[in-house]
PAZAPA-4460 file (N, C-alpha, C; in steps of 0.05 Angstrom, whole numbers, plus 32768, in hexadecimal, padded with zeros to 4 digits):
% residues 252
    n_x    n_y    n_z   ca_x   ca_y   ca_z    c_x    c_y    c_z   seq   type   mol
   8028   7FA3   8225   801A   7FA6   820B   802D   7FB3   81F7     1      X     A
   802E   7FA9   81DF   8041   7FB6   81CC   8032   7FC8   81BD     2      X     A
   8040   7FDC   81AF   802B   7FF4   8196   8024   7FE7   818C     3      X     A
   800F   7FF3   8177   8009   7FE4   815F   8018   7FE5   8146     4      X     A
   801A   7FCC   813A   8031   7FCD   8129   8023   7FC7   8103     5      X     A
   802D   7FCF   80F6   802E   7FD6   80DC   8034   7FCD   80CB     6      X     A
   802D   7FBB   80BA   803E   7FB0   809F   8043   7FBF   8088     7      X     A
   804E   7FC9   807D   8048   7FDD   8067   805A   7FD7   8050     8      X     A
   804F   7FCC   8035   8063   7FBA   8022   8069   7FD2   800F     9      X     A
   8082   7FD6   8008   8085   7FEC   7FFB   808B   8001   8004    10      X     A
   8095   8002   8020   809B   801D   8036   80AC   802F   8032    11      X     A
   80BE   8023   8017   80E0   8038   801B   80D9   8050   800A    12      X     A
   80CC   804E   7FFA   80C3   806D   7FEA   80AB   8069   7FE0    13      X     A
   80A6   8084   7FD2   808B   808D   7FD1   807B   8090   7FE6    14      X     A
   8061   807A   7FD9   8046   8083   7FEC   8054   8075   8006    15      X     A
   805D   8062   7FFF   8061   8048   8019   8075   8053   8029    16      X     A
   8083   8064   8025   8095   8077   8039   8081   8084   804B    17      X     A
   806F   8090   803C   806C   80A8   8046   804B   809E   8056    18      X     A
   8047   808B   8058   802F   8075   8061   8043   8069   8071    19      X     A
   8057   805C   807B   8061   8055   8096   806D   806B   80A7    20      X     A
   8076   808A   8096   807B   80A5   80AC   806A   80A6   80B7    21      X     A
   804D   809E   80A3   802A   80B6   80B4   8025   80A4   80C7    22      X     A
   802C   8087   80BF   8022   806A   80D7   802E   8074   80F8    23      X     A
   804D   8082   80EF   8061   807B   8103   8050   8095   8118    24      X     A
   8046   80AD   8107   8040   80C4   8113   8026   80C4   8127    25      X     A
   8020   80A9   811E   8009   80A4   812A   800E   8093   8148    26      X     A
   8020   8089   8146   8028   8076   8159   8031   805A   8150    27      X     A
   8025   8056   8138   802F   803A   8134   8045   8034   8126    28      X     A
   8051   801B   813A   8067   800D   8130   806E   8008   8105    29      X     A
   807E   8003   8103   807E   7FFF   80E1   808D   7FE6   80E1    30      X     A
   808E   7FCF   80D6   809E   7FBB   80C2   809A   7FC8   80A2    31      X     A
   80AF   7FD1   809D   80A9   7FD3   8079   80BB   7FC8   8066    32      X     A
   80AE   7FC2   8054   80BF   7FB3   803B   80CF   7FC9   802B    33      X     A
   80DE   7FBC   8017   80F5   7FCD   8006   80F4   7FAC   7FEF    34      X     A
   80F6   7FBB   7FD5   80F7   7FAC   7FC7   8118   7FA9   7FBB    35      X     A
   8127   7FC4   7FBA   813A   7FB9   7FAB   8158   7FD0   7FB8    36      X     A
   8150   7FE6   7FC5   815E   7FFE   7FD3   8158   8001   7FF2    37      X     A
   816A   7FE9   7FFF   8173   7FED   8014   816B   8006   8022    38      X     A
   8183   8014   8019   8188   8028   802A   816E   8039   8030    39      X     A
   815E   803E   8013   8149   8059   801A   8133   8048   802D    40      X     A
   8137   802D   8033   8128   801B   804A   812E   8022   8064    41      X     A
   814A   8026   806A   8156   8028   807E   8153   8049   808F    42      X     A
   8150   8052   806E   814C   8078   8082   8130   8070   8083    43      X     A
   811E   806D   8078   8107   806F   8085   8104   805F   80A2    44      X     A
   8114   804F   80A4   8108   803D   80C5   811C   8056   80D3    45      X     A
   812D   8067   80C8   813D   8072   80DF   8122   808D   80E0    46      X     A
   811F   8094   80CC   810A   80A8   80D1   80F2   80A4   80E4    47      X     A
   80E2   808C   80E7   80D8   807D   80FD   80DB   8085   8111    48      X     A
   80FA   8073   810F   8101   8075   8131   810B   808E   813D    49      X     A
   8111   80A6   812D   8113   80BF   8130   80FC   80C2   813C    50      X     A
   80D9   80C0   8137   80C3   80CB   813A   80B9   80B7   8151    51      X     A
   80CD   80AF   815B   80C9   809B   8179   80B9   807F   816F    52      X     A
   80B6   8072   8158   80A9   8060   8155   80C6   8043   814C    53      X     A
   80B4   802E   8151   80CB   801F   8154   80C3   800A   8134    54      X     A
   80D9   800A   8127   80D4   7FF8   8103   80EB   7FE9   80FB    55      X     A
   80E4   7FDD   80E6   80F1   7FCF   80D7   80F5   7FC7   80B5    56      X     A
   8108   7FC7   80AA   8105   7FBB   808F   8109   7FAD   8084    57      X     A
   80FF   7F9B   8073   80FE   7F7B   806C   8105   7F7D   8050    58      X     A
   810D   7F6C   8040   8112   7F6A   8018   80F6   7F61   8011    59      X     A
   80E9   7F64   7FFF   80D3   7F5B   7FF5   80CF   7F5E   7FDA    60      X     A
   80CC   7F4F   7FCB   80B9   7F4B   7FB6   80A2   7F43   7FB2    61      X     A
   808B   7F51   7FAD   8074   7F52   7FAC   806A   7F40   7F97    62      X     A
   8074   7F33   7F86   806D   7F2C   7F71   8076   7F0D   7F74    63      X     A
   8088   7F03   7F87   809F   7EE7   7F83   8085   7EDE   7F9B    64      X     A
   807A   7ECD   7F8F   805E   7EC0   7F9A   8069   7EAF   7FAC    65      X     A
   807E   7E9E   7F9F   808B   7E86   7FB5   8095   7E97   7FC7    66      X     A
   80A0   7EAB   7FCC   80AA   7EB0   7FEB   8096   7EBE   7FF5    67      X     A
   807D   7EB7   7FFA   8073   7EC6   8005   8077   7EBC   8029    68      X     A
   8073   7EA3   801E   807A   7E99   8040   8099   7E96   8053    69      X     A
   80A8   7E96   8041   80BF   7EA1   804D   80CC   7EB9   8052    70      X     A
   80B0   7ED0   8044   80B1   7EEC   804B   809F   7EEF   8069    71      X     A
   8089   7EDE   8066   8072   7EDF   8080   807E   7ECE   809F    72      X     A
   8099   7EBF   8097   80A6   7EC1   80B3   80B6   7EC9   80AD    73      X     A
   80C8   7EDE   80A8   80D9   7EF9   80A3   80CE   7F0A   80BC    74      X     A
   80B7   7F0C   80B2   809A   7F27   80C2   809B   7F1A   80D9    75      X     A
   8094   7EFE   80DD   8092   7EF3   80F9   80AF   7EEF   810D    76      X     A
   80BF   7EED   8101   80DB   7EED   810A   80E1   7F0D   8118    77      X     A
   80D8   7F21   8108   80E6   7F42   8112   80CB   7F50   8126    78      X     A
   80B0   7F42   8126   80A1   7F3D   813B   80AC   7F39   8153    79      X     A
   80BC   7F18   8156   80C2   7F12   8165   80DE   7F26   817A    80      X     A
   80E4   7F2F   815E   810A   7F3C   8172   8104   7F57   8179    81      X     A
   80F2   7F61   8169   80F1   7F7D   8171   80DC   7F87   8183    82      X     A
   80C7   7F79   817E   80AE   7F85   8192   80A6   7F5F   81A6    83      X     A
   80B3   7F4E   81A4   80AD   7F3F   81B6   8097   7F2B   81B9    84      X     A
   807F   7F35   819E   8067   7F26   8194   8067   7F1D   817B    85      X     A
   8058   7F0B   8179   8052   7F06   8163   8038   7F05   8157    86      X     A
   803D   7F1C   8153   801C   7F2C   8140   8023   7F45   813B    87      X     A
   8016   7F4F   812C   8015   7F6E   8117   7FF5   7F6F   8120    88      X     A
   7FF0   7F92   811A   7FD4   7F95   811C   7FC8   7FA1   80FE    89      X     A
   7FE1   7FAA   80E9   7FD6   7FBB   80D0   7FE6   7FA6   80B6    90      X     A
   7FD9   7FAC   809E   7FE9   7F9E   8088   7FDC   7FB3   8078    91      X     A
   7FF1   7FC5   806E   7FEE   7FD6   8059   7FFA   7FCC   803E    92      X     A
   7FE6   7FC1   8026   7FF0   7FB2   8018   7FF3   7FC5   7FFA    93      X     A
   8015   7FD7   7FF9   8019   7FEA   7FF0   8028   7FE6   7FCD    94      X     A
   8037   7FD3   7FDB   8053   7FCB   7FCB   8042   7FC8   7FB0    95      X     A
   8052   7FDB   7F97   8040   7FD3   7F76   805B   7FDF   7F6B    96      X     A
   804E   7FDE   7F47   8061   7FE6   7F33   8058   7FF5   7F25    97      X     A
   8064   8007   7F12   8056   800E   7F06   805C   8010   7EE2    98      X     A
   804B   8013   7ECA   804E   801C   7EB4   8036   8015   7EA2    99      X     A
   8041   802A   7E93   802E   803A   7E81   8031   802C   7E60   100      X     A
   8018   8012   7E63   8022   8001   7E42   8008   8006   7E3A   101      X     A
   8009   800C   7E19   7FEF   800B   7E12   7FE4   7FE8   7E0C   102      X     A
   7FCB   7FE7   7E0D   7FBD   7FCC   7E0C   7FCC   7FC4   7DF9   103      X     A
   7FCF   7FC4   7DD8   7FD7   7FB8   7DC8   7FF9   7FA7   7DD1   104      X     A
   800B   7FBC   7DE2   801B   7FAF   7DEE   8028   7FA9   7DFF   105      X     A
   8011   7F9D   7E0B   8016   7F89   7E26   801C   7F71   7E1A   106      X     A
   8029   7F62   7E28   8037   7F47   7E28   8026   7F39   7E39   107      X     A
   8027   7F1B   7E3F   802D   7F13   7E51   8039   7F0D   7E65   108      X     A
   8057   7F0A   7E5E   806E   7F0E   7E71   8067   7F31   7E8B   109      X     A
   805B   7F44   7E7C   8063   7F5C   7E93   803E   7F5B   7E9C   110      X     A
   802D   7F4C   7E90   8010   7F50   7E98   8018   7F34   7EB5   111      X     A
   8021   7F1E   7EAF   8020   7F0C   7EC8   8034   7F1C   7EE0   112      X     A
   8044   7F35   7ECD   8058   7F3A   7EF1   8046   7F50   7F00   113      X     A
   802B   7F62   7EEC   8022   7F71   7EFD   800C   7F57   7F10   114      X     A
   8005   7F4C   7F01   7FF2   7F36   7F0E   7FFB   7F2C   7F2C   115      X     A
   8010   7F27   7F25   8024   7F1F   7F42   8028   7F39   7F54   116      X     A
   8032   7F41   7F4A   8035   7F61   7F5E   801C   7F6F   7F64   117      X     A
   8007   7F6B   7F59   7FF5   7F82   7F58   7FDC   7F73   7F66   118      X     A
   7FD8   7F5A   7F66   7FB9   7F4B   7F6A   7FC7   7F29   7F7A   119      X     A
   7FD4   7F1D   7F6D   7FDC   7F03   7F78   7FED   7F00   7F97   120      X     A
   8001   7F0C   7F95   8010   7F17   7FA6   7FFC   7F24   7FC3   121      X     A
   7FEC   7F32   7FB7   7FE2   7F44   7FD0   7FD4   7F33   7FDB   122      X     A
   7FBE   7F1F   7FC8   7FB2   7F16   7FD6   7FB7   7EF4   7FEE   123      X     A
   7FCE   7EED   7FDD   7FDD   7EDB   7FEF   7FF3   7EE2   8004   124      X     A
   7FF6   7EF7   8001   800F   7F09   8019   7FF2   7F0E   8033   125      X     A
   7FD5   7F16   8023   7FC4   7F1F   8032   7FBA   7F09   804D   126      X     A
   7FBC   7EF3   8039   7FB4   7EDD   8042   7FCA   7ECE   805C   127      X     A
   7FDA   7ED6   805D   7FF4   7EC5   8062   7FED   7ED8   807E   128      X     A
   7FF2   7EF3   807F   7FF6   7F05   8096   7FDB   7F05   80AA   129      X     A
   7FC0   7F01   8098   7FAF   7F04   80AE   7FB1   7EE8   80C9   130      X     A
   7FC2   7ED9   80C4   7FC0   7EC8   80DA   7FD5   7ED6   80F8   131      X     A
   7FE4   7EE6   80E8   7FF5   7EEF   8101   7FE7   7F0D   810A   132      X     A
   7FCC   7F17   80FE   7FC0   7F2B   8103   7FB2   7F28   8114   133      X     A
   7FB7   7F44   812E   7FA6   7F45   8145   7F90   7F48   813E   134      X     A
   7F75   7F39   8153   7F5C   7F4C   8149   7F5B   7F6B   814E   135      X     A
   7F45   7F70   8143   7F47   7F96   8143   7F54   7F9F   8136   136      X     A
   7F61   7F8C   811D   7F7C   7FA1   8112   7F67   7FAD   80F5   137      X     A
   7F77   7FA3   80E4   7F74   7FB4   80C1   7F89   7FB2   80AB   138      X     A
   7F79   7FA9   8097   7F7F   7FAA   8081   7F85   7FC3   806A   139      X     A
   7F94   7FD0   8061   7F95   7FDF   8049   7FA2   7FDC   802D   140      X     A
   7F8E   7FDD   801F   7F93   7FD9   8004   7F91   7FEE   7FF6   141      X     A
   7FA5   7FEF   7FE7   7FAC   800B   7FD2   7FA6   7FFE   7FB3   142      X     A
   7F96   8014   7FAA   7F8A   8011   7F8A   7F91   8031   7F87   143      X     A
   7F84   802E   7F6F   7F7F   8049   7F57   7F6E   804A   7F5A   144      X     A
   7F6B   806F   7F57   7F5A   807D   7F45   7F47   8072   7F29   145      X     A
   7F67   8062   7F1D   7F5D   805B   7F06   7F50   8044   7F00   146      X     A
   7F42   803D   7F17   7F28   8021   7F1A   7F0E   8033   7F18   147      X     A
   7F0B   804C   7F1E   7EFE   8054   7F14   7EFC   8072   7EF2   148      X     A
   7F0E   8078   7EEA   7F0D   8082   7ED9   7F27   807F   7EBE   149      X     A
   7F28   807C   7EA9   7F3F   806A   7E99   7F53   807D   7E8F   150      X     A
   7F6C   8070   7E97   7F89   8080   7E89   7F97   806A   7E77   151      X     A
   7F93   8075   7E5C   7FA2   8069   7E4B   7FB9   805D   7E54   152      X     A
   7FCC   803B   7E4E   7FD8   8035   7E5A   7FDC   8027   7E73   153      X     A
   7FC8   8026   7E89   7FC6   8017   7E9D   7FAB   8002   7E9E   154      X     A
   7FAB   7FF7   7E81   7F9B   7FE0   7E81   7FA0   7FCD   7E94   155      X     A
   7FBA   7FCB   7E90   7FC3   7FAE   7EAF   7FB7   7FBA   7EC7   156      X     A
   7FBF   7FD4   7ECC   7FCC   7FD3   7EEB   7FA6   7FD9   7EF0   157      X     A
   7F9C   7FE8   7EE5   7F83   7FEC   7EF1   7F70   7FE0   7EF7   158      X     A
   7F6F   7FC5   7EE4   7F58   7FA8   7EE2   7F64   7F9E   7EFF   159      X     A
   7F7E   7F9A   7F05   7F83   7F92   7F17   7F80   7F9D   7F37   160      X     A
   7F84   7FB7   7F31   7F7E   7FC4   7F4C   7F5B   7FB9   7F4E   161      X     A
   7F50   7FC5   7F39   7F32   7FB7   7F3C   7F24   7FA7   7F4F   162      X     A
   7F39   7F8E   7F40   7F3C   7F7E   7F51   7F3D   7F73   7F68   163      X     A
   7F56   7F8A   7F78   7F56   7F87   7F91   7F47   7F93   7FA0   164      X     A
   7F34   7FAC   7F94   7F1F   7FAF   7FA0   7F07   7FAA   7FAE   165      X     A
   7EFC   7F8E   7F9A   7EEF   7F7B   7F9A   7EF3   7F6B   7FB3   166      X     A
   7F1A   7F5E   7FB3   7F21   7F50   7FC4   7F18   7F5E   7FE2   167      X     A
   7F22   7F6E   7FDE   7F22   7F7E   8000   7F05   7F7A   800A   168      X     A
   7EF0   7F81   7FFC   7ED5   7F7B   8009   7ED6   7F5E   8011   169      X     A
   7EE0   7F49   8009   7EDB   7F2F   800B   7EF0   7F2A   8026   170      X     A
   7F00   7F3B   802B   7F13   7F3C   8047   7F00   7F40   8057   171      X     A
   7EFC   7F5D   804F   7EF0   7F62   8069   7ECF   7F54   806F   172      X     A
   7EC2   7F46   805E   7EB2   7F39   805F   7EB0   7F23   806D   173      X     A
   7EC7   7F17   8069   7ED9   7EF7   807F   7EE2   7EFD   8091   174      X     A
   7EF0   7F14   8099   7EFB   7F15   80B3   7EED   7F2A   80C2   175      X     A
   7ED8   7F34   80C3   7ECE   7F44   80CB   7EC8   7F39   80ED   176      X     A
   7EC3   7F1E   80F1   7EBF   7F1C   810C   7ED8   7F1B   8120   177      X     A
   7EF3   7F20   8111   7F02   7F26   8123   7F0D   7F42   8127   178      X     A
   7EF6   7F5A   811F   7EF9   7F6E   8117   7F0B   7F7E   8110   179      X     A
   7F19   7F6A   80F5   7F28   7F71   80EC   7F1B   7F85   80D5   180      X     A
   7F24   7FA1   80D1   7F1B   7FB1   80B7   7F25   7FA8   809B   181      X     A
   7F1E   7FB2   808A   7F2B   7FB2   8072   7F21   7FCB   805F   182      X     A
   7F30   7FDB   8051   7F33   7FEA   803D   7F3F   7FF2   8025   183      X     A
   7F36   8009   801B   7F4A   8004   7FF9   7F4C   8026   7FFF   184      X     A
   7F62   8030   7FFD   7F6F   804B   7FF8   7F6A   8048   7FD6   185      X     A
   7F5B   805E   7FC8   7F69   8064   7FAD   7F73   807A   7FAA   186      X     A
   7F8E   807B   7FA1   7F99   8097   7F97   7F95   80A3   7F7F   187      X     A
   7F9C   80B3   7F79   7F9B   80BF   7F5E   7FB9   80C7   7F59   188      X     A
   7FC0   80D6   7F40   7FD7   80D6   7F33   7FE6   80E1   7F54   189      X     A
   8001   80D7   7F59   800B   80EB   7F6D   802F   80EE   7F61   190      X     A
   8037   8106   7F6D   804D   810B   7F69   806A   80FC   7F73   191      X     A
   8071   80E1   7F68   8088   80D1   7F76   808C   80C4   7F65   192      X     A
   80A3   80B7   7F69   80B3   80AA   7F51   80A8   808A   7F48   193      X     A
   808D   8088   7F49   8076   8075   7F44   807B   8077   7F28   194      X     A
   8080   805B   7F1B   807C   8060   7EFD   808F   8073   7EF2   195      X     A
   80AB   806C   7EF4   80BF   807D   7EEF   80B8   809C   7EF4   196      X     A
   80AA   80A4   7F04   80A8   80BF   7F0C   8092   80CF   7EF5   197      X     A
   8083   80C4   7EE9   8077   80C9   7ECD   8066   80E7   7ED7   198      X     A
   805B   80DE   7EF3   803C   80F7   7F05   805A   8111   7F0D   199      X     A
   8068   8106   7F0A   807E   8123   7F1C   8090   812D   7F0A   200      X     A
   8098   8122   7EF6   80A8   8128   7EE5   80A8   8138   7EC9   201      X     A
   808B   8135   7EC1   807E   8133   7EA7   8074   814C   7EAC   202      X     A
   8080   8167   7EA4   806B   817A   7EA8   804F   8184   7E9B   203      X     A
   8053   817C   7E84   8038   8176   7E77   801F   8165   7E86   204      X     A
   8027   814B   7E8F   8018   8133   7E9B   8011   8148   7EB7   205      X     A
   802E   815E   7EBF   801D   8163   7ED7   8004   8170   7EDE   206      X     A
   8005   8183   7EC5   7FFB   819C   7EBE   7FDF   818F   7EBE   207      X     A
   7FDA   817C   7EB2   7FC2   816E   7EA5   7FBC   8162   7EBE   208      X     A
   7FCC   8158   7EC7   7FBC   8150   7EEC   7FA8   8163   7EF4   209      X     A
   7FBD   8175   7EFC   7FAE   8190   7F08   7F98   8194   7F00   210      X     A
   7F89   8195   7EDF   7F85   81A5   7ED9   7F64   819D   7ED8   211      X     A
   7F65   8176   7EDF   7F4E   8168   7EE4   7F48   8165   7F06   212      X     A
   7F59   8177   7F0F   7F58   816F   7F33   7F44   817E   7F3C   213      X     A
   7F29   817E   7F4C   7F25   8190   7F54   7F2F   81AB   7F68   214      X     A
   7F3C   8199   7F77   7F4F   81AA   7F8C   7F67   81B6   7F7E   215      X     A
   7F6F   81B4   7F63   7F80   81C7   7F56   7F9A   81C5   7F59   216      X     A
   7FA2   81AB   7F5C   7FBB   81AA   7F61   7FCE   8185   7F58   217      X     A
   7FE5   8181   7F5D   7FE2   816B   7F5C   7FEC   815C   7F77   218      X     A
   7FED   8145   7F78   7FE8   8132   7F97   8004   812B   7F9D   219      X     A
   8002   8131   7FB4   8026   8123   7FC5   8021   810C   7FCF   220      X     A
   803A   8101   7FDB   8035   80ED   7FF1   8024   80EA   8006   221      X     A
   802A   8107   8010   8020   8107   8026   8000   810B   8027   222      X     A
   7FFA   8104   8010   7FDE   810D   800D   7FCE   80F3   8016   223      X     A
   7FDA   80D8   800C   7FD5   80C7   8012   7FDC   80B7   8028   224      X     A
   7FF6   80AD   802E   7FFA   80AB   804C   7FEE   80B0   8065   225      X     A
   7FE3   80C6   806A   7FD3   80CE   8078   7FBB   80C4   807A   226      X     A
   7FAF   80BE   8061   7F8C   80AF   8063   7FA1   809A   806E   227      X     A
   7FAB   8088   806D   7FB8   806A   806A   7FBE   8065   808A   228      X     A
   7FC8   8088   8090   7FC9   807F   80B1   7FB5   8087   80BC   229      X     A
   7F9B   8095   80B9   7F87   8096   80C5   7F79   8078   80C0   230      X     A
   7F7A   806E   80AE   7F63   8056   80B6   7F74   803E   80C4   231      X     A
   7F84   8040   80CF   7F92   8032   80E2   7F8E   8035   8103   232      X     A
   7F82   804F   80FF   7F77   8054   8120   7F62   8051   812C   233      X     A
   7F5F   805B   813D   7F40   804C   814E   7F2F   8069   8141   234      X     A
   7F38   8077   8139   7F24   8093   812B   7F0E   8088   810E   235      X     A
   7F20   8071   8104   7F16   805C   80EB   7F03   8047   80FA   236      X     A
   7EFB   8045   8113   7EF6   8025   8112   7EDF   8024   8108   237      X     A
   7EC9   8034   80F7   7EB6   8025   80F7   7EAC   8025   80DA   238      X     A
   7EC6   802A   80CD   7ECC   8025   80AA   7EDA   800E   809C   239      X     A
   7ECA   8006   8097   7ECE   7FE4   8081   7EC5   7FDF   806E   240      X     A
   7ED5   7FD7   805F   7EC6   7FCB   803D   7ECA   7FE3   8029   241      X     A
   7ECD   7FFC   8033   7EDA   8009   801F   7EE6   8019   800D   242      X     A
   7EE5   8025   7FEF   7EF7   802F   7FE5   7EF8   804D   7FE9   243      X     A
   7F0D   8057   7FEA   7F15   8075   7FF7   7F23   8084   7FDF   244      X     A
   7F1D   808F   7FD0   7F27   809F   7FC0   7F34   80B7   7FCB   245      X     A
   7F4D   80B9   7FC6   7F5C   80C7   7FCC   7F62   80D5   7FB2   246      X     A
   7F54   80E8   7FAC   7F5F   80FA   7F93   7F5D   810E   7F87   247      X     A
   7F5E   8119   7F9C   7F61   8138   7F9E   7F39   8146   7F92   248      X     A
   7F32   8128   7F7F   7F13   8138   7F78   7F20   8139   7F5A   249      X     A
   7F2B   8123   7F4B   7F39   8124   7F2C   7F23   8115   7F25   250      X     A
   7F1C   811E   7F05   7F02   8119   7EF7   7EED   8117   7EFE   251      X     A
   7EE0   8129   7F0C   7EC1   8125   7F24   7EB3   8132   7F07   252      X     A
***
């Protein structure tokens, strides 16, 4: 029998780092994507395999719709060499972009690349992987905060997370008889270089985090990672359909 293994798009920094460390801490295997920096891909699978878990990292773009299927035997190919099967049991569907445009100017050119990255992408990468998914496994989908309360500026990104909110019930709606789960992590502002670093950098922006948090502070990585690797375990199995606010308790 092999571990259970992990997809996690977006793994080399930020949340998605720090959501295939908490996976690895848990026991499970990682495949993670890197979109454009190698290397910070490569310390994280060494950090892995430091923590006795066995991973890998793949190039991805989340947004290049045509490769989706020459990314989905990529995944089936490093199945094959490294753990010997061909199946995954998790798809953490992480990988996004980020920025801060006000409505008046959005384009279409950067509204169709969040579309791709943020809603199109997920849901045909979603589609592509659940055939090599064991039953019993799980789905995770990462949204915002800001699906439920508005920050000037993320008109794109938030209609869209919305969105995938919606989608995920309809996952786990369809695949439910091969009890497969599905969920939506939402974060709130966190401290990483998300959105050119805007939540960590900005001391003003941070101050003003805080200052709506109930817990009085502002959010790390590891704040999130952690939910991401708990609903991957058998301690989750009897949660499906949905959204998990992760946020510290900002604008209650």
């Amino acid at each position: 029998m092999t571990d259970k293994i992990a997809l996690v798009t977006g793994g080399s920094r930020g949340l998605g780092k720090d959501m295939a460390l908490s996976l690895a801490k848990k026991g499970i295997d990682v495949i993670l994507t890197y979109y454009s920096k190698k290397e910070d891909a490569d310390k994280v699978v060494d950090a892995i395999k430091q923590l006795g878990q066995r991973a890998v990292a793949l190039p991805f773009d989340a947004g290049d719709i045509k490769a989706l299927g020459t990314f989905t035997q990529r995944v089936s190919a490093s199945l094959k060499s490294t753990w010997k099967t061909d199946r995954l049991d998790f798809l953490v569907n992480n990988a996004g972009m980020g920025a801060s445009v006000p409505f008046a100017e959005v384009t279409e050119e950067i509204f169709d690349r969040f579309m791709n990255v943020h809603f199109k992408g997920v849901y045909f990468l979603t589609q592509k992987i659940l055939p090599i998914m064991n039953d019993n496994g799980g789905i995770i989908f990462i949204s915002s905060g800001t699906t439920r309360f508005s920050v000037p500026g993320y008109s794109m990104y938030a209609p869209m997370k919305g969105a995938i909110e919606v989608l995920s019930r309809y996952v786990a709606k369809e695949n439910g008889t091969h009890g497969i789960r599905c969920n939506v992590v939402a974060p709130g502002a966190i401290q990483t270089d998300f959105n050119n670093g805007s939540n960590r950098d900005n001391p003003e922006r941070v101050a003003r985090m805080v200052s709506l948090t109930a817990l009085g502070r502002a959010g790390n990585a590891d704040d999130i990672g952690s939910v991401v690797a708990f609903l991957c375990t058998e301690d989750a199995k009897w949660i499906n359909g949905q959204r998990i606010e992760v946020t510290g308790g900002v604008n209650l």
